[in-house]
N, C-alpha and C positions, 0 to 999 in steps of 0.2 A: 798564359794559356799556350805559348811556345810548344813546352812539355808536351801537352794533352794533341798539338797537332802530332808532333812525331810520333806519336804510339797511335794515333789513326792511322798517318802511313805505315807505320807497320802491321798494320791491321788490313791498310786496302790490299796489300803487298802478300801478306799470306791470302788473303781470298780469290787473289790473281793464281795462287800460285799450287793450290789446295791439291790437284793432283799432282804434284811432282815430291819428290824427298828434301827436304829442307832440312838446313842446318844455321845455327845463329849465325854463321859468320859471312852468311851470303844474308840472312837478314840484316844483319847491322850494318852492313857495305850497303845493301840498299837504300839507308836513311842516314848513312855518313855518321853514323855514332859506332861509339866502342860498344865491343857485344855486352862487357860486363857493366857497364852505364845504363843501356840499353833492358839488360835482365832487372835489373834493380829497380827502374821509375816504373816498367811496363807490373812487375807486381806491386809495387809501394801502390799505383795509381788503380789496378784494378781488380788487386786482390788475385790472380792466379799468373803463375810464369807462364812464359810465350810460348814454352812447350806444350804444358797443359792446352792453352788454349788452341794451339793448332793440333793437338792428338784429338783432342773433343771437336773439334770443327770436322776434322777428316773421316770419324767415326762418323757424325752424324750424318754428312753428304754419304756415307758407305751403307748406311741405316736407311737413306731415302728408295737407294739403286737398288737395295734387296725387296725394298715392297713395290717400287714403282718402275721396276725394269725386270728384265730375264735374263742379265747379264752375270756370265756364271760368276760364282765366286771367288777365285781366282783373280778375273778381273778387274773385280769391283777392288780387291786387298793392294794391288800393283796400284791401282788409280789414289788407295788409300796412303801409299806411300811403305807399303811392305811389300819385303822381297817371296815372301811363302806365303799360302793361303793359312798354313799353322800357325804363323806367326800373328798374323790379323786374328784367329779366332780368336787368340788366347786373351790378345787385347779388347777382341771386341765382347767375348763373355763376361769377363772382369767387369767392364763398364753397366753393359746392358742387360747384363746375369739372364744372357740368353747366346747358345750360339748363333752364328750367321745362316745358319739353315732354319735352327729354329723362329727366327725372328722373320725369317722370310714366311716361311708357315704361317704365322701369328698374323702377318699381311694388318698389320697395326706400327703406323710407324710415330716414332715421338722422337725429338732432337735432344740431345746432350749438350750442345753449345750450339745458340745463333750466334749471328757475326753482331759484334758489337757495334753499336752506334751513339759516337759522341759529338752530335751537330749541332747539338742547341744552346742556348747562351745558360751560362751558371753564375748570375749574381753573387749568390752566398759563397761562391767560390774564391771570388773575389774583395767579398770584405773583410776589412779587417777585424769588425768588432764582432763581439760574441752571440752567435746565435740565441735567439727567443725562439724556439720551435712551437708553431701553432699548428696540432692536429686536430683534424676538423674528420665529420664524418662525411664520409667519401656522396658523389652525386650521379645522376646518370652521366651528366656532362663530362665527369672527369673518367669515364672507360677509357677514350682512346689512351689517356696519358698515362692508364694505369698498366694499360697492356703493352703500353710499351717499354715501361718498368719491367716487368711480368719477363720479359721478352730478354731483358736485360741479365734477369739473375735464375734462369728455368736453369744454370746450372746446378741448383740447387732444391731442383722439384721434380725428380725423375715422372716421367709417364704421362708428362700434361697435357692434352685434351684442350686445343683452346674455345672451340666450340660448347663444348661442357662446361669449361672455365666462365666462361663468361655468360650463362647460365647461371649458375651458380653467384657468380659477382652480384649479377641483377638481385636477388632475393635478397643478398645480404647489404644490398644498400639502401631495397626499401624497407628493410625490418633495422636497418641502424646497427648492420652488424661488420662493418668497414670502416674504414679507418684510412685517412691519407693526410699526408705532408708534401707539401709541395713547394718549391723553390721558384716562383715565377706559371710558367705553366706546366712546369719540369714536376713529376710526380716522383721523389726522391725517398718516400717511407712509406710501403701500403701493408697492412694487416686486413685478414679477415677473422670475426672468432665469433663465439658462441657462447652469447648468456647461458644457456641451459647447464651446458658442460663447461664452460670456462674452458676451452680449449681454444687455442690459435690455430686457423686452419689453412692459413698461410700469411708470411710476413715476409716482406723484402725491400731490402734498402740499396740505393741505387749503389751502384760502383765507385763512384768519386766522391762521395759522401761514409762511405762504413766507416772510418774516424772520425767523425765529428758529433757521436749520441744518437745517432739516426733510432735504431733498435731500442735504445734505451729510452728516448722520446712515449713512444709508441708503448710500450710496456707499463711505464709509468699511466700512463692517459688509462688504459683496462687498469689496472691493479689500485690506483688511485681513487675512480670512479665509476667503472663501469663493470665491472665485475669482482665487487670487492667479496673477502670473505670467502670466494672459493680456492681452490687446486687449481695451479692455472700450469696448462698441456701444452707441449707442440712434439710434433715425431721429426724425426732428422736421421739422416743415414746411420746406418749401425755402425760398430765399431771396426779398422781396417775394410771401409770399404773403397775401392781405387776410384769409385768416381766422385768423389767428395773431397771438393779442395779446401776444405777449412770452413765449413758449417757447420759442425757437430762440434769443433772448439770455439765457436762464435755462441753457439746455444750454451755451454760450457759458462764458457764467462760472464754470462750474462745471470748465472744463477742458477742455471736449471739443475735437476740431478735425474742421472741415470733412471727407468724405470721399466716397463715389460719390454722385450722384444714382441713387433708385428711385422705381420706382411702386409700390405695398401697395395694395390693393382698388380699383383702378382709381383713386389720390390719389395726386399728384404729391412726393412726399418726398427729403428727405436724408440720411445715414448718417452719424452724427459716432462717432469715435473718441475714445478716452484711452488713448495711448501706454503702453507696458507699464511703463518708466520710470517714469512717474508713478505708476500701480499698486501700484508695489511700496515705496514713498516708508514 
């Protein structure tokens, strides 16, 4: 667990540091590793470079200051770690497919990246033999741990709402429509979906587990038993979108295929399918 400590401190280290311009070579002097050492475990371990994650940490504290301050904009782009307010839009449209004026307007704010937290003990991390993944359906008990999954990969669910969210979780955990893997009391694979439509209406697997079947677990468990025989959905960023670090090739791999473009909460997305064929495999 050596590894998993240094890439915390370099986690606590960018959250110290979030208003200022950072560059690897003052993060890896920070935690005494080489930068290129450094760039390689911090994505082997967490799925996104350390760029990414502090470009999406910066934007979203920039995201809070537009709805919950009056600090002009200007500001807010300097404290983001850009030299021009131009420069900040362009990054900040790209991500939030809204300018910084618009989004203040909108007075709705939603995060692109929390700060990651890896404090809890990971058994299966540490054995050596081959996981038995047992998914079970999800309880009211297990909300905390799911939300804080939830919390772990909103990378990859623009516009979440966690008061709605969990809302939402309730209904589908006492109609049996949830789904969790859990490591201990560590909630490491959660799905929601929908007998009706055989759609996934959100799935996430933790960060230090995306190599080990996590997703594939999960899918098996619906397609296997619980919603055999249909079309089975999930939506994921559309194609060349800057804020998606590898979730639309994660859905990719997993089987699915291209299918309509939509909009969900005013966000530009995709519909992918898994053929019934394969389904029923």
């Amino acid at each position: 667990m050596h590894q998993l400590e240094k890439i915390q401190a370099v986690i606590e280290y960018i959250e110290e540091h979030l208003t200022q311009k950072l560059d690897m070579n003052e993060i890896a002097g920070a935690v005494f590793y080489s930068r290129y050492y450094l760039q390689r475990i911090f994505s082997q371990t967490v799925g996104m470079t350390i760029h990414d994650y502090l470009q999406r940490r910066q934007l979203t504290e920039a995201a809070k200051l537009l709805v919950f301050s009056d600090m002009p904009i200007l500001d807010i782009a300097m404290l983001a770690g850009y030299e021009s307010q131009q420069a900040f839009t362009t990054v900040f449209s790209a991500m939030y497919k809204q300018t910084p004026h618009q989004f203040r307007i909108s007075e709705e704010f939603y995060p692109l990246q929390l700060k990651f937290q890896f404090e809890r003990s990971y058994p299966m991390l540490k054995s050596k033999q081959k996981q038995q993944w047992r998914v079970e359906f999800a309880c009211e008990a297990d909300i905390p741990c799911w939300m804080e999954l939830v919390r772990l990969v909103i990378d990859g669910f623009p516009h979440l709402d966690e008061e709605q969210y969990i809302e939402t979780l309730r209904d589908k955990i006492h109609s049996s429509q949830a789904l969790i893997l859990k490591d201990g009391e560590t909630a490491i694979g959660i799905m929601m979906f929908s007998y009706r439509t055989g759609s996934i209406e959100f799935m996430g697997t933790h960060p230090l587990y995306r190599q080990m079947g996590v997703p594939e677990a999960l899918l098996n468990q619906v397609m296997g038993e619980l919603i055999k025989g249909k079309e089975i959905s999930i939506t994921t960023f559309r194609e060349g979108d800057k804020a998606d670090i590898g979730h639309r090739r994660e859905i990719i791999g997993l089987g699915f295929a291209e299918a309509e473009l939509l909009v969900e909460y005013g966000y530009p997305t995709q519909r992918f399918v898994l053929p019934k064929e394969e389904s029923n495999d």
